[in-house]
N, C-alpha and C positions, 0 to 999 in steps of 0.2 A: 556228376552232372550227366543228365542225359541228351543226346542228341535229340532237336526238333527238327521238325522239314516244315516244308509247306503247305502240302496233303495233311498231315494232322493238324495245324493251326485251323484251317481252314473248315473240317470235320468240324473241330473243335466249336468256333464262331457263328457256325452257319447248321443252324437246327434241322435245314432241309436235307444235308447230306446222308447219305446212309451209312456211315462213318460216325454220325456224333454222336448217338448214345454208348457208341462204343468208348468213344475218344473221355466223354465225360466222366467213363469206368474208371478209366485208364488213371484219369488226373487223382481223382479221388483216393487211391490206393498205394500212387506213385511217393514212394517216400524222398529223395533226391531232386534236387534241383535243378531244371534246364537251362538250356543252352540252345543257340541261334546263330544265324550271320546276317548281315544285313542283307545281302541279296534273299535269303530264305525270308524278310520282312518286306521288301519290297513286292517281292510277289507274290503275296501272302496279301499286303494290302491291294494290291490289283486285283485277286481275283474276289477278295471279297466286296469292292465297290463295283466291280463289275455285275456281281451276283445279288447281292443285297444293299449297294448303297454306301454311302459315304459313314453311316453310325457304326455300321458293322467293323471299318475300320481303325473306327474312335476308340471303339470298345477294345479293338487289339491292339491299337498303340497303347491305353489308358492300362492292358494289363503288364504290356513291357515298364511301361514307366511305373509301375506299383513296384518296383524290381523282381516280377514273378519269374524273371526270365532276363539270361546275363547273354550279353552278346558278342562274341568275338568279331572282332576285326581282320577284315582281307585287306591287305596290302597289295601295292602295285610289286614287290617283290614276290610276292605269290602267280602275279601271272604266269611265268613259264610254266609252272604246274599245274595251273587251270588250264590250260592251252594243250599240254600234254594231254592231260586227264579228258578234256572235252575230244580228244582227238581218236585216243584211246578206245570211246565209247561211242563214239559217234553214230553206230547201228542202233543205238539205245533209243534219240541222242539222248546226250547229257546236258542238263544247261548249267548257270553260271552258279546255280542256289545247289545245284547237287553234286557240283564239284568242290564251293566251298565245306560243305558237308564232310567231302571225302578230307580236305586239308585239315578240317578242322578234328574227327577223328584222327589221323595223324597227328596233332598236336594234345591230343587227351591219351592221346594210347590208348584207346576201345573203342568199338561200334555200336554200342548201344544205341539205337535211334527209334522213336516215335514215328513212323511216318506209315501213310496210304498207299504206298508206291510200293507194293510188293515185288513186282518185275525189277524193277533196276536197283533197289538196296538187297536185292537176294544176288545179283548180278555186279555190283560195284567191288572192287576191293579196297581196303585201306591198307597202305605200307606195300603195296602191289601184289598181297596174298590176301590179308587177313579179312574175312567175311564182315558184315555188319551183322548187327543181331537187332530183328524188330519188336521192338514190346510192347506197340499196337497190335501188329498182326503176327503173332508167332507162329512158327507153321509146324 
């Protein structure tokens, strides 16, 4: 499973970014299955009604629930670690969807991630070393 963020959903849905023909490369090739949190969904559907509209986020819930895309679950037991982790970062910042990101690599054991966010997934650690590796934007 590969890690999603928000910045590639977002590419992804919205034809206007300069991201999405890349992002559309990306799916087409990608052989593995992704993976989400629901803060990365939430904010995912905020900015894309904010940018194009309430369909734009139809179209992204309709492709979670096709099961193109499995989601894990943040627990209020993860708080201390979000709270670490947001504090950690704070010069970044980091918000709630890129910390469960970091937890939820932690719980796959890899960094594999999709995302737009070159600066802070080149900057994040998971396991409090290990780098993320972005296979949107490889550098």
């Amino acid at each position: 499973m590969v890690l999603s963020d928000t910045g590639f959903w977002y590419a992804f849905f919205n034809p206007k970014d300069k991201f999405h023909p890349h992002s559309l490369a990306v799916m087409k090739r990608l052989d593995e299955g992704l993976i989400t949190t629901w803060p990365v969904i939430t904010e995912t559907c905020y900015l894309l009604g904010k940018a194009l509209g309430s369909r734009s986020q139809l179209r992204f819930l309709q492709a979670l629930d096709a099961s193109y895309v499995e989601v894990y679950q943040i627990y209020p037991k993860h708080l201390p670690q979000i709270q670490r982790l947001m504090h950690k970062y704070a010069g970044l910042p980091m918000d709630l969807a890129d910390a469960s990101l970091v937890i939820l690599a932690e719980e796959l054991g890899h960094g594999r991630i999709l995302s737009t966010d070159r600066r802070d997934f080149k900057t994040y650690r998971w396991k409090n070393h290990k780098p993320f590796q972005n296979l949107l934007l490889p550098e």
